[in-house]
Residue, then its C-alpha position, 0 to 999 in steps of 0.5 A: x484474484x483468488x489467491x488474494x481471498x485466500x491468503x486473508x481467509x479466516x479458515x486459512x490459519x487457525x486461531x493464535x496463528x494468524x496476525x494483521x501483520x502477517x497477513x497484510x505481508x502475505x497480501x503485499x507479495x502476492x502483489x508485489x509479484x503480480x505486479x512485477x514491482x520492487x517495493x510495496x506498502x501500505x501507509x497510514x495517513x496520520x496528522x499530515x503525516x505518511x507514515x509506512x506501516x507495511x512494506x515488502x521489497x522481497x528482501x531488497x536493501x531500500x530505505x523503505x521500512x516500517x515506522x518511516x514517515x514524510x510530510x503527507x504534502x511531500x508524497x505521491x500519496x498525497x497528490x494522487x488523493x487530491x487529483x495532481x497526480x493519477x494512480x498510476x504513474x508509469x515514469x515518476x522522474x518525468x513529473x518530479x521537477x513539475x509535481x514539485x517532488x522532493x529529491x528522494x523521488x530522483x530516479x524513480x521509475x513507476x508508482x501507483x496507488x490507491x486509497x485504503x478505506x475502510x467499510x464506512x469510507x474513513x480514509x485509513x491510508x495507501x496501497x502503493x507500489x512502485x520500481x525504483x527504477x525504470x519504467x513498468x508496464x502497468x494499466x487498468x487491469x493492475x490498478x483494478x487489481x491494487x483496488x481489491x487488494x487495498x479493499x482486503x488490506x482495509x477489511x483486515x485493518x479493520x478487525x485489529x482496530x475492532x471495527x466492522x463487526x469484530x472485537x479490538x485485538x491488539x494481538x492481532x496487530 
């Protein structure tokens, strides 16, 4: 958990040298790596829309990317937020057919997921991560660890857009 506060620290970079964007993809590594797991993003939940904002697949050819997006009604994000699905799923295939999951879910092996909010509790969008294939052994202890990093990533969002005490920067974007 240390090295999550370091790479979001202020004093880490100097001023001009640090963006939401780098810092969100340093973050998104460190849990893709903790986590053992293929593909990390975050999203943003926008007029019924998931729209991926930041992904890190450790230069892994998927069709994840930046600017993508689905029907929120579509998504695992979606049925994890209104309690169909749990925020990890350790065999996404097993519940495809029953979840009603399009067939771009055919063949995925685990997934989880939590909410990304900011200080005032506005739902901004998700931390996720997932392995295309196979199944990952991942329990409490990773999905606390999801939590403080979908709380950082929140608090970083947060100071581009001008919020929780900071001044709006689109540089910082």
């Amino acid at each position: 958990m240390e090295r999550l506060d370091v790479i979001t620290s202020g004093a880490r970079h100097g001023v001009g040298e640090v963006s939401v964007r780098r810092s969100i993809g340093e973050l998104l590594r460190v849990v893709r790596d903790l986590l053992k797991l293929e593909v990390v993003f975050v999203s943003e939940l926008l007029d019924g829309q998931r729209v991926f904002r930041h992904v890190e697949s450790g230069g892994l050819p998927t069709r994840v990317h930046p600017g993508l997006s689905a029907p929120l009604e579509q998504t695992i994000c979606q049925r994890i937020l209104d309690g169909r699905l749990p925020n990890l799923v350790p065999d996404v295939e097993a519940v495809r057919r029953a979840q009603g999951l399009p067939d771009s879910f055919e063949g995925m092996g685990t997934h989880i997921g939590v909410p990304v909010r900011h200080g005032n509790g506005r739902l901004y969008g998700m931390l996720c991560g997932f392995n295309r294939t196979g199944v990952t052994e991942l329990d409490e202890k990773h999905l606390r660890r999801l939590e403080v990093a979908a709380r950082l990533a929140a608090q970083l969002l947060a100071q581009a857009e001008g919020g929780e005490g900071g001044v709006w920067d689109p540089a910082l974007l």
